[in-house]
N, C-alpha and C positions, 0 to 999 in steps of 0.2 A: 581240177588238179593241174593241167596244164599251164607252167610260168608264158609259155608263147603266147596266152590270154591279154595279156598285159606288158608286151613288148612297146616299146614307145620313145619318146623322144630320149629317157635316158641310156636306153640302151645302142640306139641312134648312134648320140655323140661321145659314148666311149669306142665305140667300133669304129666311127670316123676320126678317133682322135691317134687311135691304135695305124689306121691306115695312111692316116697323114705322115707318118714316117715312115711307110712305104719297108717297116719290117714288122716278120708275122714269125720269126723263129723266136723263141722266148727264151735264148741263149744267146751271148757274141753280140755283133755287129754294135760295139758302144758306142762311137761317134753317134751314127748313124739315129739312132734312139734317145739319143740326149736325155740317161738315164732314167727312162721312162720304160717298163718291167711291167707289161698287164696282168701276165698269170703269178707273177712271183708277188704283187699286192693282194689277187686274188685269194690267194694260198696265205695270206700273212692275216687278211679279212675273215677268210675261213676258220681258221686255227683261232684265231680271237671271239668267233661268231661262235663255235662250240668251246672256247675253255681249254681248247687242246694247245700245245706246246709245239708240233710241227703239223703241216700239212703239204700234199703232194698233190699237185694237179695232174692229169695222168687223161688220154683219150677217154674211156668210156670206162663207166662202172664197171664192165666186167673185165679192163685193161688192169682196174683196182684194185679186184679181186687176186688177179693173176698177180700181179706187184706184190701184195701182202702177202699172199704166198707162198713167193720167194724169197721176201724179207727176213720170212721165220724160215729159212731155209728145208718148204716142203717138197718134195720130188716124188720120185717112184720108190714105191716099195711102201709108202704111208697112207695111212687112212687119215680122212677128215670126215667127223658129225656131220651132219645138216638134216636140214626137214623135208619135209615131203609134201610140202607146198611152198613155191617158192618159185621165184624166174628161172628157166632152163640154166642164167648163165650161172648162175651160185655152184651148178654140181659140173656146170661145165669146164670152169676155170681149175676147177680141181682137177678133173682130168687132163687138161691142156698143162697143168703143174708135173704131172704123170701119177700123181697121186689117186686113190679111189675114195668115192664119197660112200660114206655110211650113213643110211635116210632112216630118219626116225620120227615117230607121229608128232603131230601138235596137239596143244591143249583147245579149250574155248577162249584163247586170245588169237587160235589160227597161226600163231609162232612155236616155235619149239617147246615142246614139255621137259621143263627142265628133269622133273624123274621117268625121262625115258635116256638122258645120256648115259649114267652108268654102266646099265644092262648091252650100251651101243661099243663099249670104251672094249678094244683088244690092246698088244703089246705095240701094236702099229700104230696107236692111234697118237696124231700129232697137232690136230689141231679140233675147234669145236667151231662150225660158224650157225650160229642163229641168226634168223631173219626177220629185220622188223616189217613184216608185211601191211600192203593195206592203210600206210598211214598210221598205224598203231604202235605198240611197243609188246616186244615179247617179255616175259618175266626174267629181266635182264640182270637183274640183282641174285636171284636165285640162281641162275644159269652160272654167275661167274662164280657166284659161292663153290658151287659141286666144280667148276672148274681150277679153281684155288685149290680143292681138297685133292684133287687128283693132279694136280701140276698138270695140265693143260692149257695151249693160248687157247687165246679167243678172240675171232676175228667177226665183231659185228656186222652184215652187211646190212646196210641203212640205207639200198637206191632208195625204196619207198616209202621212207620216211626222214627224210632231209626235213630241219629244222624242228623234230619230234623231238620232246623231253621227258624222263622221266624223273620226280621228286625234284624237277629246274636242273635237272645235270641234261645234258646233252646227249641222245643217242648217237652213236657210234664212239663215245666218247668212255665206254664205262672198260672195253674190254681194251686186250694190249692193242688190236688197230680196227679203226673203224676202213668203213667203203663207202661211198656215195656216189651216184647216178645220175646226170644230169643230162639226159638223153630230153627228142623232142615233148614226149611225155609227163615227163616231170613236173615239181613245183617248181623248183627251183632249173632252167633248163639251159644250156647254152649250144643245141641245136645237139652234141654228142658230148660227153668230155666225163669225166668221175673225179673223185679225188679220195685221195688214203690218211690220214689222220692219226697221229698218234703221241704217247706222251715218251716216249723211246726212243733216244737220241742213235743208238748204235741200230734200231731198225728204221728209223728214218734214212740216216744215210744210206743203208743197205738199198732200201728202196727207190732210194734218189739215183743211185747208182745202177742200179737193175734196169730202172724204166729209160735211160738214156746209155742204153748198149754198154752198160760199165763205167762209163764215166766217171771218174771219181770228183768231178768239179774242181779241180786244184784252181783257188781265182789268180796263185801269182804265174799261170803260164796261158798262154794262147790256147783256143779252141782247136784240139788235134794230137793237141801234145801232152793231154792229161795221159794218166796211169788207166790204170783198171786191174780192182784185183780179182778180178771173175770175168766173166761173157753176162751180157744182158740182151733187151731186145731196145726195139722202140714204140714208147708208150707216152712219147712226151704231149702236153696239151701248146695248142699257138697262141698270140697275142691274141686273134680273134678271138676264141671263145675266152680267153683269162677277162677281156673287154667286155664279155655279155655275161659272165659269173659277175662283174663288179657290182655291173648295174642291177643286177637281178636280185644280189645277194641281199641291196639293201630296200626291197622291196618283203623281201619273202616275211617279215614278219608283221608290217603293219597295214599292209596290203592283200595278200595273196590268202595268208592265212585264218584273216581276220574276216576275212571273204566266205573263203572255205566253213569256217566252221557257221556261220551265221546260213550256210545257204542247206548247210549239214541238217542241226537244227529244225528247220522249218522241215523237213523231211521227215525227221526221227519222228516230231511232232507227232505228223501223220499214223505213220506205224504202228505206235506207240498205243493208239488207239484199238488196234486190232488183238485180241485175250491169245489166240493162237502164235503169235509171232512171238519170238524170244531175239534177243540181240547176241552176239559178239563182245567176250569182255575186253575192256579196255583197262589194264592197270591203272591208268594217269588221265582221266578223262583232260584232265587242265591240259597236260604235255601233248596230248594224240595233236596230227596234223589236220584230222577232218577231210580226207581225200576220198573215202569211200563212207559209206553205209551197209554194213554185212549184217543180217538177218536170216532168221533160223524159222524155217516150219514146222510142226511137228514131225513130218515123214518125208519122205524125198516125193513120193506122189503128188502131195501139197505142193512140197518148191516147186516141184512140175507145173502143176496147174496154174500156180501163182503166176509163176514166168509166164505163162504161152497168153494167158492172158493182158499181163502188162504189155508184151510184144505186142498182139493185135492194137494195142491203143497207139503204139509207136514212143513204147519208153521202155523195151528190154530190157530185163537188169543180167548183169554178169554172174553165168552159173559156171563155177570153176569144175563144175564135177565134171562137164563135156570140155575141158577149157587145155587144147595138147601144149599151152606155153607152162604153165602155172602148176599142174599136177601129176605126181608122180607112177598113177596108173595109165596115165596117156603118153606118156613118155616111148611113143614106139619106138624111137632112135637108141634109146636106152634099156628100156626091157627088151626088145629084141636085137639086143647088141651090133646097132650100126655105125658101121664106120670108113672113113672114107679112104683109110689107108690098107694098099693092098695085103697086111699080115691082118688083117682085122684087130690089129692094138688098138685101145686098150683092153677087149672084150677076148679075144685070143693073140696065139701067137702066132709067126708064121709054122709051123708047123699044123695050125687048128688046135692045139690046145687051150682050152679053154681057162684065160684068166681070172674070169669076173663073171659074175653073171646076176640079173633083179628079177626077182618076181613081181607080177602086178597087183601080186593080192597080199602082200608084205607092210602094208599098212593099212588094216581092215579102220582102225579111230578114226585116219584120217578122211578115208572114203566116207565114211556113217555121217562126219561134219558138213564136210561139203557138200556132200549132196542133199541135204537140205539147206544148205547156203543160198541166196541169193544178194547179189552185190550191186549197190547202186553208184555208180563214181562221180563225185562233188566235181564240177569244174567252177571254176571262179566269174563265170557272168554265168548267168542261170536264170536271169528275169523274167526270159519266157518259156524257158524249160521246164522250169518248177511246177506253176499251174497243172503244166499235161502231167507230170510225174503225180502227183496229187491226185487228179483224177482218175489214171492206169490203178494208181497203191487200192481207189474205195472200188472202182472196179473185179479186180482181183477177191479184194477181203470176200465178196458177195461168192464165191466160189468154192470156199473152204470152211 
């Protein structure tokens, strides 16, 4: 999965071409830059690479998350959906919003079940975000249906599936704002950086303005002397990394992913072979990214076994059901309401009243799946990975 895989000459000479003019703010300094804009091409590359109408380079996907946010003007006192498999930062940026997340199960695509928001929706609820986890796609179509019907945005978060499509439309691309991720990990990566997406001119600027302390960008005035008609923070992305989105971005599909799913493939192969094993659905087999391989045992005992055995060969696959980034029953920070500010917000008040509270056993679906989940993650050179994976997978099979 990792785009660092494949870092190389072109991403080289847009970073030294960004440094040769000795400016790394991706605002101001015009002389100086001899109208040369790394992240504001990146952003213009992006936005045409999924179909979208704006894009917003922004620090890190979860800088993206907090941006969209505040674009749809979410704060304290609102609920926002999500799922209950997913990166820590998805429910985290909701709280950092002041807002509370409402976690609700996934289906067998491991994203959000689109008939679980309803039964999730109160009079607070203000926004819906599903997650296209794993490289795959959540039932993205249905999910904005029931969100249409109940007037609800919908803010895609798409770190783990950057360049994933479903029916050729572009994920992040279906609801009012998408997220993307392009931390060290990723497919697409520019060492940290995210960006927010969308076809909404009045929340595009909101956002533009949000992620640059207010700024309203006025270009007939000097840098200092714009307006602002709100407080924001600083979320803005620098030349550097706009310089390693360039190069990257135009690698990601006939490179990275064409990599990925071919090295995918040869694995499923394998699997596939084995009567006990059930796979993970994929809506879009065509669209998925091919980042991971998720597989199902019959019992969690089995996933047990399966694992401890692939491990001794020295090819572990990733079991989310022990996994404290990814799942909602591990979340000690969160079920046992930690927090680092002395009133205990947003879990209580200073008084100790109790605001919020998660139980760990509040999504029994999602436990049952996972835990017999195991997870194998596609990197893009695999040549001599693959063979030991192959052998760990007939190893194991002989155990179950």
């Amino acid at each position: 999965m990792p785009g660092y895989e494949i870092i190389g000459k072109e991403e080289q000479d847009e970073v030294m071409d960004a440094l040769s003019r000795k400016i790394l703010f991706r605002y101001d300094f015009y002389e100086q830059r001899k109208g040369i804009y790394k992240v504001e091409e990146f952003e213009t590359a992006f936005a045409d690479y999924c179909g979208a109408k704006h894009a917003l380079a922004v620090s890190s996907g979860s800088a993206a998350l907090k941006v969209a946010l505040a674009a749809l003007g979410i704060g304290p006192g609102d609920e926002v959906i999500t799922q209950g498999f997913t990166f820590v930062a998805t429910w985290e940026a909701i709280m950092e919003a002041g807002a509370l997340p409402v976690f609700a199960e996934i289906d067998d695509t491991f994203c959000l079940d689109p008939k679980e928001i309803e039964s999730r929706v109160s009079s607070k609820t203000r926004a819906i975000i599903p997650v296209h986890m794993c490289g795959g796609q959540a039932r993205i179509t249905e999910i904005i249906k029931v969100a249409d019907r109940l007037g609800i945005p919908v803010i895609e978060d798409t770190a783990q599936a950057c360049g994933g499509r479903f029916g050729g439309k572009a994920l992040g691309s279906f609801g009012d704002m998408g997220t993307f991720s392009f931390d060290s990990v990723k497919t697409l990566t520019t060492g940290e950086g995210g960006m927010v997406i969308t076809d909404d001119e009045d929340l595009f600027i909101r956002a533009s303005e949000y992620h640059d302390h207010g700024h309203d960008h006025d270009p007939n005035v000097g840098r200092g002397l714009e307006k602002r008609r709100f407080s924001g923070f600083n979320f803005r992305m620098m030349e550097l990394q706009g310089a390693l989105g360039l190069a990257q971005l135009k690698k990601l599909d006939s490179i990275i992913l064409a990599r990925q799913k071919e090295n995918k493939e040869r694995i499923m192969q394998s699997l596939e072979q084995i009567a006990q094993i059930s796979f993970r659905e994929i809506p879009d087999r065509e669209g998925e990214i091919a980042s991971f391989v998720m597989f199902l045992l019959p019992t969690k005992e089995k996933a047990i076994a399966f694992k401890n055995v692939m491990a001794d060969q020295g090819c572990a696959p990733v079991y989310w059901y022990e996994n404290t980034w990814h799942y909602y029953e591990r979340w000690e920070h969160l079920i046992e309401g930690k927090s680092i500010m002395h009133s205990g917000y947003p879990y209580r008040t200073g008084n100790h009243e109790v605001l919020c509270s998660y139980n760990a056993s509040a999504l029994p679906k999602t436990g049952e799946l996972l835990s017999r989940c195991l997870t194998i993650p596609i990197n893009i050179n695999m040549e001599e990975q693959i063979p030991k994976i192959l052998i760990a997978i007939n190893k194991a099979a002989e155990v179950i």
